[in-house]
N, C-alpha and C positions, 0 to 999 in steps of 0.2 A: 781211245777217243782223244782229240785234238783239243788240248788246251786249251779255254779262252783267251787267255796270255797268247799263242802260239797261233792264233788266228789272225793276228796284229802282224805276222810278221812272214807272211806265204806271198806269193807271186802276187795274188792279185789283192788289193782293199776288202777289208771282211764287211759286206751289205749286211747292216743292222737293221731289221726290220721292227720295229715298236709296235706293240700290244696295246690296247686300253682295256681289255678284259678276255676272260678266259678262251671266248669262242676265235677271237683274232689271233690271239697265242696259238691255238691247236691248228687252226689253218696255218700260219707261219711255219708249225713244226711239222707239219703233211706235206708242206709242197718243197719241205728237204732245207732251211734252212737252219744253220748247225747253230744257231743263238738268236735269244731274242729279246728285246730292252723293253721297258714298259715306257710312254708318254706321259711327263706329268702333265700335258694340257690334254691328250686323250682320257686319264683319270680322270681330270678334274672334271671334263664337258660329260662326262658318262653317270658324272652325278651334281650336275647343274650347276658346278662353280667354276670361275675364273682362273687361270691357271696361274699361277707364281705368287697364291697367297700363303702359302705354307699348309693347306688345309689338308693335301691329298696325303697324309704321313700314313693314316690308318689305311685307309684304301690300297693304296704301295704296298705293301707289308701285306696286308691279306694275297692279292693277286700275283707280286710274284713271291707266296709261298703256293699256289695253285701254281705255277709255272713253273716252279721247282720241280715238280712229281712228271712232266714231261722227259724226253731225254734230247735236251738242249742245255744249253749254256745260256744263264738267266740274269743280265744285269739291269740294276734299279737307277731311274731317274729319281734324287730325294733331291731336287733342286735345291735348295743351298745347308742341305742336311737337319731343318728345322729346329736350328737352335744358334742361339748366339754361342754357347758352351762346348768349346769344344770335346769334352771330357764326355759330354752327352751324347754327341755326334757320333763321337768315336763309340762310346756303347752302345747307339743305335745299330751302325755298320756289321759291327758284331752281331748283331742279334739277324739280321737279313745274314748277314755268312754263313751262320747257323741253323738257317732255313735252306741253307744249300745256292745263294747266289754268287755267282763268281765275279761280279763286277758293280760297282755303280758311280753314274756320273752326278758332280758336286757341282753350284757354279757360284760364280763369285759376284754375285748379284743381289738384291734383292727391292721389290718394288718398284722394277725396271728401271733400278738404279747399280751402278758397277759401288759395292765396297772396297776398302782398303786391301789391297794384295795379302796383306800380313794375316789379314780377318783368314781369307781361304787357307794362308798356307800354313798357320797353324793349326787349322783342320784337319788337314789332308796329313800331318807330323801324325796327329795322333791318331788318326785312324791307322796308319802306316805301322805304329808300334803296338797297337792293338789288337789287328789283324792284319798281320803283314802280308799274309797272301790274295787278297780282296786285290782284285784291278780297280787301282781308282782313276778312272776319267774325268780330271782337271777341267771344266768350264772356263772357259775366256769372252766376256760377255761386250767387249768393245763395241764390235760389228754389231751385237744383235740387239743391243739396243742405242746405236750410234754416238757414242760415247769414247772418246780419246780414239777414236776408228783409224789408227794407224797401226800399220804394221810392227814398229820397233814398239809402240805401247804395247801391243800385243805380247811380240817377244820378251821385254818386260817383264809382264806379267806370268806368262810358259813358266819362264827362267824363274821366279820363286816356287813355282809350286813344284818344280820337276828338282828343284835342291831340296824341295819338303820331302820329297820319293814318290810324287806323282808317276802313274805308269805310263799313262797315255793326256794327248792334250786336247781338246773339243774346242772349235770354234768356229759355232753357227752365226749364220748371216754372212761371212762372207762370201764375194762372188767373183772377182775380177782375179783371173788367171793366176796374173802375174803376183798380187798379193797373196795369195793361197800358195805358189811355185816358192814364194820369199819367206814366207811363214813355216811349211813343210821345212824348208832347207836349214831356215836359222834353229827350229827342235830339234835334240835328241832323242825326241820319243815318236811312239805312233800319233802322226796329227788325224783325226775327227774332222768331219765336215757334216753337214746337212747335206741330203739329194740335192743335185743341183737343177734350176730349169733349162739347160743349154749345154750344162758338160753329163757326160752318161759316168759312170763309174770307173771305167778302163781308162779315161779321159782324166779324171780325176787322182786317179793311181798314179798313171804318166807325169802328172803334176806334184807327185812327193807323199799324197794320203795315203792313210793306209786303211784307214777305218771310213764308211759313210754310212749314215742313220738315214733312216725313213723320216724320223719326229712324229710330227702328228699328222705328216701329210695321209697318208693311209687312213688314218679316222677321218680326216676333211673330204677327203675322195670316198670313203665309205658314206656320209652323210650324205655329201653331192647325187652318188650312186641312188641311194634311196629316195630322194624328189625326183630325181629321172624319174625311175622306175614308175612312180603312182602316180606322178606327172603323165606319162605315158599312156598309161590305163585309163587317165580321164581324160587324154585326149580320143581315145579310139582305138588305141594303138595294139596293138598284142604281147601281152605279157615277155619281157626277154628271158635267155636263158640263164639260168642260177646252178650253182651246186644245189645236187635236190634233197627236203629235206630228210629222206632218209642217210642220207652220207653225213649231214650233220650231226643226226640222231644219232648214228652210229659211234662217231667219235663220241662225243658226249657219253654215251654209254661206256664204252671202251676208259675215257677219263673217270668218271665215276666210279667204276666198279676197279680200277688198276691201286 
């Protein structure tokens, strides 16, 4: 089987599809994708909270050790590792490693606010010497919450955490070509993006990524899906078609008893 490391680095951008709970993980890993990342805003909204308040740590850690026992490759969003301590962080990382994840994305934010560079990248050291084989996915949170939204801040910012021994670099929100072309170029590592609404993924390869995530789009499109749907029904309308529920029953079983 192909590395998750070694996914970052094939012809085409490796599509990370995000889970927020067991049953969107086993579709993910049915319809043949080779990994799959959990959402900490899909977490969070699947159990009534807000995303980016540090709350979903337990939640994370339960679901992808269920996503572990699939045969994918399983990396964890711990949005900014929940803890100021690095020493903690880093024994958290370990412990998700040890449940058999290959990957998780750290970011360098918090309370929709960008912290000191130094904050994440002495995270990202000791997770690095802790569990040196963990891909860790470096957050860059400029764009995503408009905040220094320039490109060389960006680079900047790459440039500490990939001298800390970050693998790979993530930076969601941006959208405009040529800053994603200038961003990819100026990394050494595989740059992360979000789906884009207007570039497809081959589009985005061509442009220097190597990695793009779903996020939570997938869970917002799953909710949207669902008021259609009984929307529909109280219009008049006739029921659409679904995988039926014995195909889910069936996985579910299959996951249970494996």
């Amino acid at each position: 089987m192909v590395t998750f490391r070694e996914l970052h680095y094939t012809d085409a951008p490796l599509l990370l599809p995000n889970a927020w709970d067991v049953g969107s993980g086993l579709a993910f890993a049915a319809a043949g994708f080779l990994a799959v990342g959990t959402t900490s805003f899909g977490v969070a909204a699947s159990i009534g909270l807000p995303d980016g308040r540090g709350a979903t740590k337990s939640a994370t850690v339960a679901l992808a050790a269920r996503l572990c026992r699939l045969s994918v490759h399983v990396t964890a969003d711990i949005e900014d590792g929940y803890s100021d301590d690095r020493t903690e962080v880093a024994e958290f990382v370990a412990e998700l490693a040890a449940l058999g994840v290959a990957g998780i994305n750290i970011e360098d934010s918090r309370d929709g606010h960008l912290v000191d560079p130094a904050t994440l990248a002495a995270k990202v050291a000791s997770i690095k010497r802790r569990t040196p084989e963990i891909f860790v996915n470096a957050r860059v949170d400029n764009f995503w919450f408009n905040e220094l939204a320039t490109v060389e801040a960006v680079l900047l910012r790459a440039s500490a955490y990939s001298d800390a021994g970050a693998d790979g670099i993530f930076v969601p929100g941006v959208t405009d070509p040529e800053d994603i072309r200038n961003i990819a170029a100026g990394i050494g590592l595989p740059v992360n993006v979000l789906a884009h609404t207007s570039l497809t993924v081959a589009q985005l390869g061509e442009l220097g990524v190597r990695r793009v995530s779903s996020g939570s789009l997938p869970y917002r499109a799953a909710v949207d899906a669902a008021v259609d749907v009984v929307s529909a029904l109280r219009d008049g309308k006739h029921a659409p078609a679904a995988t039926s529920y014995w195909e889910m029953q069936s996985r579910l079983n299959d996951f249970a008893e494996g």
